[in-house]
C-alpha positions as CSV (number, residue, x, y, z in Angstrom):
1,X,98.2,130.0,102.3
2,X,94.4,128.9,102.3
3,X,93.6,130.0,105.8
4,X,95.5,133.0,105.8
5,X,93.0,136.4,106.7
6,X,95.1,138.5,104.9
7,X,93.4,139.5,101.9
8,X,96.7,140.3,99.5
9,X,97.3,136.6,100.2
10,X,94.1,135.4,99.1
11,X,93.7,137.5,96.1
12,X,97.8,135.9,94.9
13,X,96.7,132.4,95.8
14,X,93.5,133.0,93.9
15,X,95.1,134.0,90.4
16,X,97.9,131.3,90.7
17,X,95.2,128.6,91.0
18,X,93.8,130.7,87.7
19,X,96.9,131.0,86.0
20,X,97.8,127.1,87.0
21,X,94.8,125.6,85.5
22,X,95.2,127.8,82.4
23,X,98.9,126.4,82.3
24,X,97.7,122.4,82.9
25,X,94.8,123.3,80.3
26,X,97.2,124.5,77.4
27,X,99.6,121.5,78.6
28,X,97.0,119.4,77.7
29,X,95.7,120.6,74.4
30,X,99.4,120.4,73.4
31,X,99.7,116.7,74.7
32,X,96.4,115.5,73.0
33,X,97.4,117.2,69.9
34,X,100.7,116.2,69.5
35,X,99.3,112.1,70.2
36,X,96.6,112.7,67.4
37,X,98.6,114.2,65.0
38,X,101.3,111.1,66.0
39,X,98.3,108.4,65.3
40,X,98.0,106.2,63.0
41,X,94.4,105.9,63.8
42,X,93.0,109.4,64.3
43,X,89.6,109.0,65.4
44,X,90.2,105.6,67.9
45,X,93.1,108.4,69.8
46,X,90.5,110.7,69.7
47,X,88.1,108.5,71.1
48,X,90.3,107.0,73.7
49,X,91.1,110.6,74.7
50,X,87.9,111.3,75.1
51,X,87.1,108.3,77.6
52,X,89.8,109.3,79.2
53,X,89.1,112.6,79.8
54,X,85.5,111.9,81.0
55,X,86.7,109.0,83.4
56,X,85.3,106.0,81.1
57,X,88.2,104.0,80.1
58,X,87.7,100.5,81.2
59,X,85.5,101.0,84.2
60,X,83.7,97.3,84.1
61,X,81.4,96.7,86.5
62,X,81.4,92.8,87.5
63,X,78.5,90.9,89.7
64,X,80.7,89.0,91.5
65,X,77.4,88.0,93.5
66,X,73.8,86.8,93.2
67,X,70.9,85.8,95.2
68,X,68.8,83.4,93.5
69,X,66.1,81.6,96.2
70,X,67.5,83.3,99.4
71,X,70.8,82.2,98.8
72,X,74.0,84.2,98.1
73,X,75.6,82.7,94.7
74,X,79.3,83.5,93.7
75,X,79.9,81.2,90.9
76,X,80.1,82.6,87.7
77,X,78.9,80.3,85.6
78,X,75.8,79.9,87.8
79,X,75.6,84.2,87.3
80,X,75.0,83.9,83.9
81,X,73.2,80.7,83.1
82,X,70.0,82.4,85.8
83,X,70.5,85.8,84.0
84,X,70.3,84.4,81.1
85,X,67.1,81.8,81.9
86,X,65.7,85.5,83.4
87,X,66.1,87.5,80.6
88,X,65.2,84.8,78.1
89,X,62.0,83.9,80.2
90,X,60.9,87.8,80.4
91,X,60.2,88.3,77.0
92,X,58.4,85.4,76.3
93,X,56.1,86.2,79.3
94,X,55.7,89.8,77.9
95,X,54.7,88.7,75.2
96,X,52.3,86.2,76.0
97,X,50.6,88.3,78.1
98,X,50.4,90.8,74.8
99,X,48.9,88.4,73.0
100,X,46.3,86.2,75.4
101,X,45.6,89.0,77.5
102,X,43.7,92.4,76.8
103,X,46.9,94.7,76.4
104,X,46.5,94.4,72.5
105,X,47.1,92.1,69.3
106,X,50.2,91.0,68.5
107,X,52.3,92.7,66.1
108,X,51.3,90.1,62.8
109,X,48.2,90.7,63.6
110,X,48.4,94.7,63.8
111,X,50.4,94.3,60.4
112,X,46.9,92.7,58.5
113,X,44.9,94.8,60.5
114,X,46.5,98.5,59.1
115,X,48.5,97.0,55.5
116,X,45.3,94.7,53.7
117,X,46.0,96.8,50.8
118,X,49.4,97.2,48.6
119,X,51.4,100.1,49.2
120,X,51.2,103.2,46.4
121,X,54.0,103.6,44.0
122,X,57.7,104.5,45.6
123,X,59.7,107.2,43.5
124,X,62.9,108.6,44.1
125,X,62.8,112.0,41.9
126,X,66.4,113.3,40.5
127,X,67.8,116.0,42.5
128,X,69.3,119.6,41.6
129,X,72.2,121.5,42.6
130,X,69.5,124.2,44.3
131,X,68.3,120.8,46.6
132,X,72.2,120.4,47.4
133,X,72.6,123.4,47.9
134,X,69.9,123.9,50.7
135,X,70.9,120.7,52.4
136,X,75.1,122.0,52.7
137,X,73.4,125.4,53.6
138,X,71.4,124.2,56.6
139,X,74.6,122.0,57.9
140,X,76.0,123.4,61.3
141,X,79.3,125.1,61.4
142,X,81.6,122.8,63.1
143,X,85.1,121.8,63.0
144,X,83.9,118.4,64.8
145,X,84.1,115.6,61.9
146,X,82.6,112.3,61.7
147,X,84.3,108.5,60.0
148,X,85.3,110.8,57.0
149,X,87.3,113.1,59.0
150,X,85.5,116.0,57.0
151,X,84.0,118.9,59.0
152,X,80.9,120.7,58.5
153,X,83.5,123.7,57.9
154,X,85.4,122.1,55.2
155,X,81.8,121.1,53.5
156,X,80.6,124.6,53.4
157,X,83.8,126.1,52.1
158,X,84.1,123.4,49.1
159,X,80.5,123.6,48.3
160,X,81.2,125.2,44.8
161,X,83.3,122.5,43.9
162,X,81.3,119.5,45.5
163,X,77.5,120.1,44.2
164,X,77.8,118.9,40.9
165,X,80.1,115.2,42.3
166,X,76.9,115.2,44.5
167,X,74.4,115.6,42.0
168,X,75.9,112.8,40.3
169,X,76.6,110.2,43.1
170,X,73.0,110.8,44.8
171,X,71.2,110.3,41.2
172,X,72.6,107.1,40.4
173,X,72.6,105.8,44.3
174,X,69.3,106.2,44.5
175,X,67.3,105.7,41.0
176,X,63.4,105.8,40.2
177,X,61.8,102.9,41.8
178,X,58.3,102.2,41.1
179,X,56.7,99.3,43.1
180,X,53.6,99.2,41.5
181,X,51.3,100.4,38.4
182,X,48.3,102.6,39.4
């Protein structure tokens, strides 16, 4: 049916491949739903959907060969005890040459050079409901949810009924603190 030259024949074969993947997409968004709403643990399906889906479910890459010295290694063990002699003896070298050589001081030394002096005064002032308010206002509108399972969506509708909870819970989370006297 692909290599036909008649034209009615193209244009039928052309919307039943439309209509087909419309049929397989739908199949799946009932599938996937269906397995979510089934879960016990909505977000690892979700997430396990979602490797699925893009082709990253358990796609391990092994070295199951290495040339150390001009010879080809196979042993495992041997693998991993010169990776990890390489990657142990790479930092240290980076930073040695950081250090001894003229790429700049180390970090310590940066530390003394830029905080000689105490730090001013640290304080957390009380929020309002207007603050809260801004904050919910500038959130996205999405139904895509985090841990919580609570969408940007649902935020913004219970907004009247969540401001003064918030006020509350930020205001005692995070209290004045005052390092220092000036």
């Amino acid at each position: 049916m692909r290599d036909t030259n008649e034209m009615e024949h193209k244009l039928y074969y052309k919307q039943y491949c439309k209509i087909l993947t419309t049929v397989i997409k739908e199949a799946k968004k009932l599938y996937y739903k269906e397995a979510i709403s089934k879960s016990k643990n909505k977000m690892k399906t979700t997430w396990n959907i979602i490797r699925k889906e893009t082709s990253k479910l358990n796609n391990e890459s092994k070295i199951n060969s290495i040339r150390i010295k001009d010879q080809v290694v196979y042993n495992q063990i041997t693998i991993a005890n010169e990776l990890n002699s390489y990657f142990s003896n790479t930092a240290g070298s980076i930073s040695d040459k950081r250090i001894n050589g003229k790429e700049g001081a180390s970090p310590i030394q940066n530390l003394l050079k830029y905080f000689n002096q105490p730090l001013r005064d640290i304080r957390w002032p009380y929020t309002s409901a207007r603050e809260i308010n801004k904050i919910i206002y500038l959130l996205k509108y999405k139904n895509s949810s985090g841990y919580d399972e609570i969408t940007t969506k649902i935020i913004k509708i219970s907004k009247p009924f969540i401001i003064s909870p918030l006020i509350i819970y930020v205001t005692k989370c995070l209290p004045k603190v005052s390092t220092q006297k000036d």
